[in-house]
matplotlib code that plots the C-alpha trace (Angstrom):
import matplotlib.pyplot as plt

x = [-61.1, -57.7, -56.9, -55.6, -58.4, -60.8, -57.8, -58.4, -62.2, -62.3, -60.0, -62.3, -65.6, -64.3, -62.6, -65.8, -68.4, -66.2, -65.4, -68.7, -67.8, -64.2, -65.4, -65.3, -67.3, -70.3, -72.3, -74.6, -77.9, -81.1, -83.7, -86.4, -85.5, -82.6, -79.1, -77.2, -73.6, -71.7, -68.8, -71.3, -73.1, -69.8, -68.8, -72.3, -71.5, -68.4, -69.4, -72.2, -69.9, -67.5, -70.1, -71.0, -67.7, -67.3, -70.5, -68.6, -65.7, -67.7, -69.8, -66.5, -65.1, -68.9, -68.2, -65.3, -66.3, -69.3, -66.7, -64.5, -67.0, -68.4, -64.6, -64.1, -67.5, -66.6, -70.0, -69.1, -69.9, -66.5, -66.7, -70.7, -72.0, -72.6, -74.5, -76.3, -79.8, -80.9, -83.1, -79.2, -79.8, -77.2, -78.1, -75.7, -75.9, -73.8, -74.2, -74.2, -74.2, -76.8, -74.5, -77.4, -79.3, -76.7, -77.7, -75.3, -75.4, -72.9, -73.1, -71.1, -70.2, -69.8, -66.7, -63.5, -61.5, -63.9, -65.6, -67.6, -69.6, -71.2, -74.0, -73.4, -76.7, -76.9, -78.8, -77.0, -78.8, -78.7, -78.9, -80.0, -80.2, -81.0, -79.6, -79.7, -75.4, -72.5, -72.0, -75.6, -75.1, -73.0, -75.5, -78.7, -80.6, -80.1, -82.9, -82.5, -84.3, -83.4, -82.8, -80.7, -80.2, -77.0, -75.5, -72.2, -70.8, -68.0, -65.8, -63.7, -60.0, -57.2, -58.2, -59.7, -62.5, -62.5]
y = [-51.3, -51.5, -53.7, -56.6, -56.9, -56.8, -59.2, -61.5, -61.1, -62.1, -65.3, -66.4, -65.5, -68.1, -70.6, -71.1, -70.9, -73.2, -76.0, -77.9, -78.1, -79.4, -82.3, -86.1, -87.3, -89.0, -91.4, -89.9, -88.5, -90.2, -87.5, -88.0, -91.2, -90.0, -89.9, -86.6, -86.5, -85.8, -83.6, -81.8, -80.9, -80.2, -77.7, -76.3, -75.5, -73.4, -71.8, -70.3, -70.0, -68.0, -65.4, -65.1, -64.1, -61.6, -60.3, -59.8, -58.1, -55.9, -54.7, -53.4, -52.5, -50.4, -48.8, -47.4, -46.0, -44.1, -42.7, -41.9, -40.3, -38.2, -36.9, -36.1, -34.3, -31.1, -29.6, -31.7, -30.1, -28.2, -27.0, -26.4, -23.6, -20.5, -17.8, -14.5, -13.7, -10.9, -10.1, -10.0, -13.7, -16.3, -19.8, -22.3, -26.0, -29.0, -32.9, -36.2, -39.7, -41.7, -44.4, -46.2, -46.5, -48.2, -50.9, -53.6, -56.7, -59.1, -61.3, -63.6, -62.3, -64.1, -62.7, -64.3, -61.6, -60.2, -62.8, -60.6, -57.5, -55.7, -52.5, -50.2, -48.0, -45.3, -41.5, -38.5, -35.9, -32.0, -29.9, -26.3, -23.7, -19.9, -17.2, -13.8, -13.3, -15.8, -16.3, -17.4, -20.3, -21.8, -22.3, -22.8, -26.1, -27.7, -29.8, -32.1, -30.8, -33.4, -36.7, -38.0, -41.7, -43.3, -46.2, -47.5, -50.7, -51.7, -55.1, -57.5, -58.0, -59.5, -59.6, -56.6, -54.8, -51.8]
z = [10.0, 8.8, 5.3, 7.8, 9.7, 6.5, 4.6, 8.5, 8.3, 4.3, 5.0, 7.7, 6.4, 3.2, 5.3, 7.2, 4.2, 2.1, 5.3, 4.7, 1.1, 2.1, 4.9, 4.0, 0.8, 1.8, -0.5, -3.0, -1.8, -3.3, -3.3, -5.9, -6.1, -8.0, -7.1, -7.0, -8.7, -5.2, -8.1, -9.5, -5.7, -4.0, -7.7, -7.1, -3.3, -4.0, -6.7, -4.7, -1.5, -3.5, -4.9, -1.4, -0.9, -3.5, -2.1, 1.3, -0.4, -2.5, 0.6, 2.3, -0.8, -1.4, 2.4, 1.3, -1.8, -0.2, 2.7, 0.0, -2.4, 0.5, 1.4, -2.0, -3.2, -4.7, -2.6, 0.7, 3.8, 4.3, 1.0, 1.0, -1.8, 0.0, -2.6, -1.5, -2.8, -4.2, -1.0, 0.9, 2.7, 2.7, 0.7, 1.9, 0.0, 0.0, -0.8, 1.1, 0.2, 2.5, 3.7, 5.7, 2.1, 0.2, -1.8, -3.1, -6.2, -6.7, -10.1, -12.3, -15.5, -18.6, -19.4, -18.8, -17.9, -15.4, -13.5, -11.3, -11.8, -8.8, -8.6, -5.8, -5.5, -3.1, -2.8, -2.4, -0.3, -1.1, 2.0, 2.2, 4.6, 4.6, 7.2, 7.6, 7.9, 7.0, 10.7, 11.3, 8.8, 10.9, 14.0, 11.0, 10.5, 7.3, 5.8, 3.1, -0.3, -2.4, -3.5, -6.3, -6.9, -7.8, -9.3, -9.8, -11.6, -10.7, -12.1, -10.7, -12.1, -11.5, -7.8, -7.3, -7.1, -9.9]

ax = plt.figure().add_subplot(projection="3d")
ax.plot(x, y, z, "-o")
ax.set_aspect("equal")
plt.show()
């Protein structure tokens, strides 16, 4: 997804949360038997709607990350460890961030300058796999033999997620 379709999506996603906020003022609601301060309810409603929003952004801003993170790993798959044992085997080990077990929060801060903070939380994978040549590693199963939890936290400045 190119940066105007996620700028498109973002616009939309906000335009629609925030419409029911924006429609006509209605009288107060009595719930309780007491009334509701309409300023206070409609403040309330965007507040939330923009979190929600931020949320959004982060979670695309998150996807990137973890594609970008993978790219970059010094022990990706193209550049996987490849170390011969004593016994004259190949051991050939690289890492992988588990995209599908990303976890994301979005909250307000109480700082001024940085109104948001978000967690990213995701495992990175080590895989492993044992041949006999450096040519059979290519065609060898790798299994995952371990699991290391990560977690990032990133801010929100000026606009942008950092």
């Amino acid at each position: 997804m190119n940066i105007i379709s996620k700028a498109a999506f973002i616009a939309g996603a906000f335009f629609i949360l925030v419409s029911p906020v924006i429609a006509e003022e209605k009288a107060p609601v009595q719930v309780s038997h007491m009334n509701v301060d309409p300023a206070a309810a409609k403040e309330q409603a965007i507040r939330i709607q923009t979190l929600a929003l931020k949320r959004l952004e982060f979670e695309l801003f998150a996807k990137s990350k973890v594609q970008q993170l993978n790219r970059n790993h010094i022990f990706s798959r193209s550049r996987m460890e490849i170390t011969k044992q004593l016994d004259g085997t190949y051991l050939a080990r690289y890492h992988q961030i588990d995209g599908s077990k990303m976890g994301i929060k979005v909250r307000r801060s109480e700082s001024g300058a940085i109104p948001y903070v978000g967690i990213l939380s995701y495992q990175e994978r080590v895989f492993e796999s044992t041949a006999k040549t450096l040519e059979q590693l290519d065609q060898s199963t790798f299994t995952v033999v371990k699991i290391i939890p990560n977690r990032h936290i990133f801010s929100y400045q000026k606009g942008i997620w950092k």
